[in-house]
Structures are given as structure tokens and as C-alpha cells.
FIZAPA-724194 format. One line per field, with one value per residue (C-alpha): residue in one letter; x, y, z. Coordinates in Angstrom, 1 decimal. Layout:
N
rest <- (a | ...)
u <- (X | ...)
v <- (Y | ...)
w <- (Z | ...)
END
This chain:
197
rest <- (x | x | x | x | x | x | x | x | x | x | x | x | x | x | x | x | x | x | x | x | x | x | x | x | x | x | x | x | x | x | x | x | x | x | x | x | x | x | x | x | x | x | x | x | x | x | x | x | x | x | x | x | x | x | x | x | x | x | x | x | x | x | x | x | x | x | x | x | x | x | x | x | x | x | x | x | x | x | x | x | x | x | x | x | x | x | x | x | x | x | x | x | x | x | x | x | x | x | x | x | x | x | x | x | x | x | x | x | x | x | x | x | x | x | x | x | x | x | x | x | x | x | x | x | x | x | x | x | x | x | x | x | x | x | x | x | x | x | x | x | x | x | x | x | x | x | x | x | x | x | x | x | x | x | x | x | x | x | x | x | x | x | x | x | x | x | x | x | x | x | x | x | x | x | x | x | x | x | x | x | x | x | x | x | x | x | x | x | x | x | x | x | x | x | x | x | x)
u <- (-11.4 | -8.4 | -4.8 | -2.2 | 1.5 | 2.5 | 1.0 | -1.0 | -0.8 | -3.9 | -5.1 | -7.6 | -9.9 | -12.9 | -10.2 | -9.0 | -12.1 | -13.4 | -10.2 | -10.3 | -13.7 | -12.0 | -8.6 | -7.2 | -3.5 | -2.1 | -3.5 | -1.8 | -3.2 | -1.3 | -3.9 | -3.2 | -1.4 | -0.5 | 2.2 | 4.5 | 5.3 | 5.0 | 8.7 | 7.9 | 5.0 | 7.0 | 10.3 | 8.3 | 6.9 | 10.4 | 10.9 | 7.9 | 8.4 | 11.6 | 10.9 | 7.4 | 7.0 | 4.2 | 1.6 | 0.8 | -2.8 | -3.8 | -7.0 | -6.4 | -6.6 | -3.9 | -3.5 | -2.9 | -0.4 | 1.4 | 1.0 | 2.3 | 5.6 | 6.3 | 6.4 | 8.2 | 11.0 | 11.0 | 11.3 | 13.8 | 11.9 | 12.9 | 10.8 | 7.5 | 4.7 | 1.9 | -1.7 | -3.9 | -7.4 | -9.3 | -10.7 | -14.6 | -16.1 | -18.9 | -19.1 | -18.8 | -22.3 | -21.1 | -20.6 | -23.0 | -20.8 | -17.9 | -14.3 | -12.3 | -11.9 | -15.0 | -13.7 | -13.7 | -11.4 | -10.1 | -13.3 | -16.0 | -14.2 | -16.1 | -14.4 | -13.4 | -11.7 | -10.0 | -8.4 | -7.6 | -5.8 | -4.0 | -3.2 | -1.8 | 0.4 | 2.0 | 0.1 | 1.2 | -2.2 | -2.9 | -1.6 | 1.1 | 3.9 | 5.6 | 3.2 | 3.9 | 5.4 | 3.7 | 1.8 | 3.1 | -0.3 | -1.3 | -0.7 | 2.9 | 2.6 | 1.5 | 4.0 | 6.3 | 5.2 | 4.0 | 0.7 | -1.9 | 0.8 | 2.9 | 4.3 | 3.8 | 2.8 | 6.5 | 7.9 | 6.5 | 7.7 | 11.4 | 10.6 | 8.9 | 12.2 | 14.3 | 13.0 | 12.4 | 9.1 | 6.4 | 6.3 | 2.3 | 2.0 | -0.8 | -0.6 | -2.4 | -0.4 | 2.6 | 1.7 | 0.9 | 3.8 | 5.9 | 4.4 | 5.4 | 8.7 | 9.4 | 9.1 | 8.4 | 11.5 | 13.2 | 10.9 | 11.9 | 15.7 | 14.9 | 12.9 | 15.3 | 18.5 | 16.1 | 15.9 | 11.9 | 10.9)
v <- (-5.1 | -3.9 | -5.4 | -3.0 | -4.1 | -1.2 | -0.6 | 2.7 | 5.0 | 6.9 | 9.5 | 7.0 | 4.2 | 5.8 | 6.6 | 3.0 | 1.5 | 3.2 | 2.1 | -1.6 | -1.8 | -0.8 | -1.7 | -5.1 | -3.8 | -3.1 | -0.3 | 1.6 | 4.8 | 7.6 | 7.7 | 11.9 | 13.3 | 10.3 | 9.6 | 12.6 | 10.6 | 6.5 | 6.0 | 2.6 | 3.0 | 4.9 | 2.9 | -0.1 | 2.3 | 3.4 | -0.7 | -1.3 | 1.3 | 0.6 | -3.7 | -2.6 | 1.2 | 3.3 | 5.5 | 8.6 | 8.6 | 11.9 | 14.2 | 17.2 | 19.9 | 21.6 | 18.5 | 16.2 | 17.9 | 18.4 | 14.5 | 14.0 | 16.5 | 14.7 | 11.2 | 12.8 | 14.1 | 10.6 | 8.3 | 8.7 | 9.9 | 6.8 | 4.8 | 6.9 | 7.5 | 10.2 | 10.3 | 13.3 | 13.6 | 16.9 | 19.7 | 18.3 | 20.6 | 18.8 | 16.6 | 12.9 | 11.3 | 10.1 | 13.7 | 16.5 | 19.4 | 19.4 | 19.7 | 22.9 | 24.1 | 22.1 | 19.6 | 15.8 | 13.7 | 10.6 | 8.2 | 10.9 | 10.0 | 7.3 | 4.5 | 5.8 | 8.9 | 7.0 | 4.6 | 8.0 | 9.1 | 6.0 | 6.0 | 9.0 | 9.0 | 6.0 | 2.6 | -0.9 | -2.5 | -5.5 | -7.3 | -3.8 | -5.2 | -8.5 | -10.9 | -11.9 | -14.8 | -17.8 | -15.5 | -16.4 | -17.8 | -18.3 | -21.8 | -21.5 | -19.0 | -22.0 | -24.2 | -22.4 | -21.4 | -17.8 | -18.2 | -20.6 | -22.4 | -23.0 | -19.7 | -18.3 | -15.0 | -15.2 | -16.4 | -13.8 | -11.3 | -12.0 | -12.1 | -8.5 | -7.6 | -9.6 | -7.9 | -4.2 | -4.2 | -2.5 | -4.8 | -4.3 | -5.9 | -8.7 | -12.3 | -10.7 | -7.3 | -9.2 | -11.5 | -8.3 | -7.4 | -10.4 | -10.6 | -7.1 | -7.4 | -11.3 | -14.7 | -18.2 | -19.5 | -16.5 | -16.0 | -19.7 | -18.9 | -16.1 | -18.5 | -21.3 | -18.8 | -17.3 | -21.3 | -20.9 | -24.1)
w <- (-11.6 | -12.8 | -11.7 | -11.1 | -10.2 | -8.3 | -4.7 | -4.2 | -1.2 | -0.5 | 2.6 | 4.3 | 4.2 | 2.4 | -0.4 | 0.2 | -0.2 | -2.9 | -4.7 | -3.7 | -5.2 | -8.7 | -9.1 | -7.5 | -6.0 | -2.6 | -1.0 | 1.9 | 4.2 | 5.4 | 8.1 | 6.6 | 8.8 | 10.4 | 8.3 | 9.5 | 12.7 | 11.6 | 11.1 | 10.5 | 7.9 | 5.7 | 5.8 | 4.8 | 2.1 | 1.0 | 0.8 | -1.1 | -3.3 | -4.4 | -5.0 | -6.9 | -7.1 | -5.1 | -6.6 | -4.6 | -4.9 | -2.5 | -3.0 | -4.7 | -1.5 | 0.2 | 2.6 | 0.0 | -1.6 | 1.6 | 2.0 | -1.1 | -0.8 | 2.5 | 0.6 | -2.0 | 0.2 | 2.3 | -1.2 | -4.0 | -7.0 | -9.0 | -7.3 | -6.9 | -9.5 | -9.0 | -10.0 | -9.6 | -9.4 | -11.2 | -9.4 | -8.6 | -6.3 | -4.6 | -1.4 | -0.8 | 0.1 | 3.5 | 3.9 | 5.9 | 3.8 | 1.5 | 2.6 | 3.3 | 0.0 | -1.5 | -3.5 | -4.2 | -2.5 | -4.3 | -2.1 | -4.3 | -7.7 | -10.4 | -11.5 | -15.1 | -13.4 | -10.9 | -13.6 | -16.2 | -13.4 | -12.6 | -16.6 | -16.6 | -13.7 | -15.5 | -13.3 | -15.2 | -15.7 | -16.5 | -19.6 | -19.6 | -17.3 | -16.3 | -14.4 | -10.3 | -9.4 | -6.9 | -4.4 | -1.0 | 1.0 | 4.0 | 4.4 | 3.2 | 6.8 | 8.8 | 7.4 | 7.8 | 11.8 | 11.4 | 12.0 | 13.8 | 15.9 | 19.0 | 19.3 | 15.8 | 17.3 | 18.9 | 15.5 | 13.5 | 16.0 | 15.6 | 11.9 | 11.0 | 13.3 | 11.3 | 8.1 | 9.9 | 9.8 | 12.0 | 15.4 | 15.1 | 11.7 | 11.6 | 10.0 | 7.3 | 7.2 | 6.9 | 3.9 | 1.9 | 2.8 | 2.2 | -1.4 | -1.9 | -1.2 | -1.4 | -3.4 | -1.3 | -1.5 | -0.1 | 2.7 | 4.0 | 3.6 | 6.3 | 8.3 | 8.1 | 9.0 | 11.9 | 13.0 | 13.5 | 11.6)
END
């Protein structure tokens, strides 16, 4: 498993789970075209990206490169890196018959061309990059009354609309999230000013 610092925004969850079985990174869906009307997915995008960059991971059809232009247009450049997968014409094996114009999406890709193109649109691997700080856990949620208490579902309510993020987010959704974009000890600064502890 390779680590990869940035997070990595792919079409679906066949492309996201041939990915997590690879590279070890935060992986996001446009849920395709989905992503044209989720106000809320992409500002949290735009957020991510600009605190740890986001790779645009999309298959190499018409529709992924309309994906990718829209995320382009939505994100300043500065903060976006792009991978591109080759040309494979074939179909995936969960497939009956290829796609529209008979190629591979990213979920039909092996492992060593899913990490060449990940290399070449510029990832920071492992060993490449500075390390994370503490991971903010799941207990540090608890403790801090976000999860598995009196009114944590309340709590972390008020937070994701504190921090502007999606109202549907779940306890796990959020910690990804909060990792992304923050350490520990600024996470109970919010908490503390919110007065939720």
C-alpha cells in the first residue's frame, strides 16, 4: 500500500475501491455527474484541496474529462493536480459490455498503472513529502462529545455548520474530514468556542 498525502477525487465507488486497495489516501466520488449540483461536496473539495491538494483522478472518456473541466473551473489551479489514465479499450469484469467509447475506466486499471499515473501527475508518496501530524481519532470525537453521547448527533450538527460542511456528513465522514483540514488541538479550540464540551 502506498501512502499519498494529497486526497484523490475519482468518478465512483468501483474507481474508489479499486484505488483504496492500492494506495492508502483519502478518496472522494463525484457520484459523475453528481457533482454539477453538490454545492456542498465541492466547497469542502475546494477546502481540502487547498489545506492538502486534490488529484483529479477521472477515466479517460468524454465524461471524465467533462468532470474534470468542471472541477477545474470550480478550484484554483494551484491547488489541483491531475493524473490520467491511458487509452485501454476493453471492459471492466463487473461489466456485461464496455463503456460508450470502449475504454477502461480508472476501476479496470492494474496497480502499476494506477501508481505511473499518480507519478506522473505529480502525487507525494511516501518517504517524498512532509509526514502528518497526530491523526485526530475517534476517541478524541467522543471526548470531545461528537460522537457516542448525550446529544453528540446535535453537537456535531452545530459543528459541520460551524466549519461549513455538508449537514449529512457522518461521524466517520467528518473525521476524514477533520484530518484533512485540521490538527487535534485546533479542532478542540472550535469545540471549546462552540461551548459543546
Amino acid at each position: 500500500m502506498v501512502k499519498i498525502k494529497e486526497a484523490i477525487l475519482v468518478e465512483g465507488r468501483y474507481d474508489k475501491n479499486t484505488l483504496s486497495q492500492i494506495v492508502d489516501a483519502t478518496i472522494f466520488e463525484t457520484a459523475g455527474f453528481g457533482i454539477f449540483k453538490d454545492k456542498e461536496k465541492m466547497a469542502l473539495l475546494r477546502r481540502v484541496a487547498e489545506k492538502r491538494g486534490l488529484i483529479v483522478f477521472t477515466d479517460s472518456d468524454g465524461a471524465g474529462f467533462v468532470i474534470r473541466n468542471h472541477v477545474k473551473s470550480a478550484i484554483p489551479g494551484k491547488y489541483l493536480k491531475h493524473a490520467y489514465i491511458p487509452d485501454i479499450y476493453g471492459k471492466e469484469r463487473r461489466k456485461s459490455s464496455p463503456g460508450k467509447e470502449g475504454k477502461l475506466g480508472v476501476e479496470g486499471m492494474t496497480r502499476d498503472v494506477i501508481l505511473e499515473a499518480l507519478r506522473r501527475g505529480g502525487a507525494t508518496m511516501e518517504g517524498e513529502g512532509a509526514t502528518p501530524g497526530v491523526a485526530i481519532t475517534k476517541q478524541d470525537l467522543m471526548a470531545l462529545g461528537l460522537s457516542g453521547g448525550k446529544d453528540s448527533a446535535a453537537k456535531r450538527l452545530e459543528l459541520l455548520k460551524k466549519l461549513d460542511f455538508p449537514a449529512h456528513m457522518s461521524a466517520n465522514a467528518l473525521l476524514q474530514a477533520l484530518n484533512l483540514l485540521y490538527t487535534l488541538d485546533e479542532l478542540t479550540a472550535i469545540v471549546n468556542e462552540l461551548n459543546m464540551v
